[in-house]
N, C-alpha and C positions, 0 to 999 in steps of 0.2 A: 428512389432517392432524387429528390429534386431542389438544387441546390440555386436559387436566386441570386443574379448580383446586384449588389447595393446600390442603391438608389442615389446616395449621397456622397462622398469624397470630402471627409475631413483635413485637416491640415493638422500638424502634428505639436501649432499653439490652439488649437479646439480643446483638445485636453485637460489643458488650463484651465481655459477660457468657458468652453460649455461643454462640459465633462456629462452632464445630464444628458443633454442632448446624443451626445457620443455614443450613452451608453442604452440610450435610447435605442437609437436607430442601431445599435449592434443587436438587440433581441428579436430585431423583423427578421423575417427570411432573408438569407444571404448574410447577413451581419452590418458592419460598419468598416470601409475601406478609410483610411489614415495614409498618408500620403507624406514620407517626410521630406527634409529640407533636399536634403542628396536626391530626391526623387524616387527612394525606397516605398513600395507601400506595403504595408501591412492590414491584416482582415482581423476585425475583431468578432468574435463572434461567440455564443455560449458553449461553455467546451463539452457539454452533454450532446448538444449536434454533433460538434467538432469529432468527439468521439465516437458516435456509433458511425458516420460517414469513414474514419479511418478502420473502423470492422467492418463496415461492407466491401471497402474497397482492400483491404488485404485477405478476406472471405473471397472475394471474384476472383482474384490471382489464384486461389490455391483451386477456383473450380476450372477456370483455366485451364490450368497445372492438370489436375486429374484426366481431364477432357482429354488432353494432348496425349497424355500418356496410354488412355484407353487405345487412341489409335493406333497407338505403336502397335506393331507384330508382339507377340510374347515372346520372350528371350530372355537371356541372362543378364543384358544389357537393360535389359527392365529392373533395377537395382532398387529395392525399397526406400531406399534414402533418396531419390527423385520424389517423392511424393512429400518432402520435407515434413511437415507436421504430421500431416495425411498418413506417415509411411505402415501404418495396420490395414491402408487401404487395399494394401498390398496382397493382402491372402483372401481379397475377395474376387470372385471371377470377373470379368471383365461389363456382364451387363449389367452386375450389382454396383460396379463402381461408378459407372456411368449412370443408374438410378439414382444414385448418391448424390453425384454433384450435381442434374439437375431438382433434386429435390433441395439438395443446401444454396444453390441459388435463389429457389423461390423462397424459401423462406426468408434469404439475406434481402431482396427487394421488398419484404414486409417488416422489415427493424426499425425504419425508422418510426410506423407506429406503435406498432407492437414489442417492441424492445427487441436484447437478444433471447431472455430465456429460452424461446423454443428454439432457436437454433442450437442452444449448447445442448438442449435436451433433446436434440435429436442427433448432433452427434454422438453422444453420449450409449443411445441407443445402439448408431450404428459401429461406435468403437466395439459396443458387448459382441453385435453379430460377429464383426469380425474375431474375435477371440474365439467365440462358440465356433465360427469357421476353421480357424486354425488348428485346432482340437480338433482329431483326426476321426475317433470315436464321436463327437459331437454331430461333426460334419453330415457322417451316415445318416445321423439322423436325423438333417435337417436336409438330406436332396437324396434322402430314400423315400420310398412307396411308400405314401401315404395312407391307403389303402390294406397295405400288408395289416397281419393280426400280430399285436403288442405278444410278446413271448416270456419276457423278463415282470410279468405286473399280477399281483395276488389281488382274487378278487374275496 
């Protein structure tokens, strides 16, 4: 995410005045700074940037969030609801979680070309693992021996 600052400093009779221009320089990188009378300024800028910059950057927070909490010790005080959104991340073991959020990081540093879809669809993904983890029955048999011979399968 790399985010330019504006080249220009509008005044807040530009508007008025050369509104074209304004809205010009708001589609370059970084946007259009506006600047009013109280000495407020304001960024204008296309809100499809605006917006994926505010998913990457509340995406980082929650890998953060996961990150810190991997280190913690395991304990009771590891309360699911710390993982706020994440909190399914909660019945993954500790290296799978930490696979997680640097994998949801890389992806979040490739949004702004690639959009979000692969990011939802890969949490999406790992929301199912987790569920399939939680499932006690499932669980076996996803960190049992691989190798073992199928018992339950008509040929």
């Amino acid at each position: 995410m790399t985010t330019v600052a504006p080249d220009t400093t509008f005044q807040a009779t530009d508007l008025a005045r050369r509104a074209r221009d304004v809205m010009s320089a708001a589609r370059l990188p970084g946007g259009a700074l506006i600047r009013d009378k109280d000495g407020t300024s304001f960024l204008l800028a296309p809100a499809g940037t605006v917006s994926r910059e505010h998913y990457v950057l509340a995406g980082m927070k929650d890998a953060v969030r996961v990150l810190r909490l991997v280190a913690m010790p395991r304990s009771p005080d590891r309360d699911p609801v710390l993982y706020g959104d994440f909190a399914w991340l909660a019945e993954l073991p500790d290296d799978a979680q930490c696979d997680f959020a640097w994998e949801y990081v890389r992806l979040l540093e490739a949004v702004p070309g690639r959009g979000t879809e692969p990011v939802e669809q890969m949490l999406y993904e790992w929301q199912q693992t987790a569920r399939a983890y939680a499932d006690e029955e499932l669980r076996g048999e996803l960190t049992g021996d691989l190798g073992a011979p199928l018992t339950d399968v008509e040929l």
